[in-house]
NUKEKE-230779 format. One record per residue (C-alpha): residue number from 1; residue in one letter; x, y, z. Coordinates in Angstrom, 2 decimals. Layout:
BEGIN
PT num residuo       u       v       w
PT NUM       a       X       Y       Z
...
***
This chain:
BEGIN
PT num residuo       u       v       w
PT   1       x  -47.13  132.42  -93.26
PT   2       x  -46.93  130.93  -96.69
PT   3       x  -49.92  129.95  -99.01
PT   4       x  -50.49  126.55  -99.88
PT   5       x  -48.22  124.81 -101.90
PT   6       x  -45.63  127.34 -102.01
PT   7       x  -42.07  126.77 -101.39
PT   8       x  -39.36  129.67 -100.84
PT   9       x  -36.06  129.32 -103.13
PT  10       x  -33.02  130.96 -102.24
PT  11       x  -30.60  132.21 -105.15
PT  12       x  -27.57  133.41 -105.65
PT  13       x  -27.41  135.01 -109.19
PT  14       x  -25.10  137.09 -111.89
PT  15       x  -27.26  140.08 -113.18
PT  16       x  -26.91  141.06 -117.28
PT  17       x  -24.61  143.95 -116.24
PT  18       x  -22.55  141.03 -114.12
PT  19       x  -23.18  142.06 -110.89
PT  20       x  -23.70  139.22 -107.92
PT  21       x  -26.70  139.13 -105.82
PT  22       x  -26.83  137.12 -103.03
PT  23       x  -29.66  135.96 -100.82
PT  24       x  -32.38  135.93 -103.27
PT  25       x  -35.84  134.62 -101.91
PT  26       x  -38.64  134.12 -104.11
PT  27       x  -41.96  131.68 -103.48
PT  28       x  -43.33  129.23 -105.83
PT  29       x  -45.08  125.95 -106.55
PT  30       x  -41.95  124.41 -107.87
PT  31       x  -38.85  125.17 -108.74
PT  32       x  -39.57  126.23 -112.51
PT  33       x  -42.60  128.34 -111.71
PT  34       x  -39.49  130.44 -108.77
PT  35       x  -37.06  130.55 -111.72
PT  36       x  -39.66  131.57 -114.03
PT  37       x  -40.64  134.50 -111.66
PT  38       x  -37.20  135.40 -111.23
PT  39       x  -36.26  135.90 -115.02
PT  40       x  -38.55  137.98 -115.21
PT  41       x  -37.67  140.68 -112.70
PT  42       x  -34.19  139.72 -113.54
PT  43       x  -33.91  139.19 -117.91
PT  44       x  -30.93  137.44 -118.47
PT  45       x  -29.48  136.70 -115.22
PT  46       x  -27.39  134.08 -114.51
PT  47       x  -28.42  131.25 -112.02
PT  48       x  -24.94  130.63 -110.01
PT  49       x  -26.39  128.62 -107.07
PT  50       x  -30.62  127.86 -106.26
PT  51       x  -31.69  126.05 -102.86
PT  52       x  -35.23  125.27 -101.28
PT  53       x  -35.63  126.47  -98.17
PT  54       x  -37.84  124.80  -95.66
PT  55       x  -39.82  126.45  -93.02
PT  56       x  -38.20  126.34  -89.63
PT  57       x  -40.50  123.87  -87.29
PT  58       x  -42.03  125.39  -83.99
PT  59       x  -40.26  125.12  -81.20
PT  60       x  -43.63  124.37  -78.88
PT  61       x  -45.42  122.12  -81.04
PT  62       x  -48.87  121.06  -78.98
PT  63       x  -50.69  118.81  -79.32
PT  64       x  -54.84  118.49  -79.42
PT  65       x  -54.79  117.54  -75.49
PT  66       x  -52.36  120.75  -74.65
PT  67       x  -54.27  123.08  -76.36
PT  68       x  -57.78  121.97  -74.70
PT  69       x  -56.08  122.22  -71.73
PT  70       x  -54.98  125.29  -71.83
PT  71       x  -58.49  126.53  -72.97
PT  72       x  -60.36  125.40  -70.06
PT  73       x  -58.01  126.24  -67.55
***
């Protein structure tokens, strides 16, 4: 589960040595603080492509009356 106010980012970048990596996922508060954390496991990279990917929603979202139900069944 992710902390509060954390988003995950997705890269795609070109490392010093110009190799690709694809499929990069780091967490932050915004998208500077994920690009900050990512220069500095990767110095000098290259940022080809960045998206923000959202948390899939539940597929059985209950609600209050569901879940009391259940309980005191």
């Amino acid at each position: 589960m992710l902390a509060s106010g954390l988003t995950k980012f997705g890269f795609r970048i070109r490392t010093r040595s110009g190799m690709t990596v694809d499929n990069l996922v780091i967490q932050g508060r915004d998208l500077e603080d994920a690009q900050r954390k990512l220069r500095q496991m990767y110095i000098h990279c290259e940022v080809l492509q960045c998206t923000a990917q959202r948390p899939p929603a539940p597929a059985n979202a209950s609600n209050f009356e569901e879940v009391i139900g259940l309980l005191t069944k």
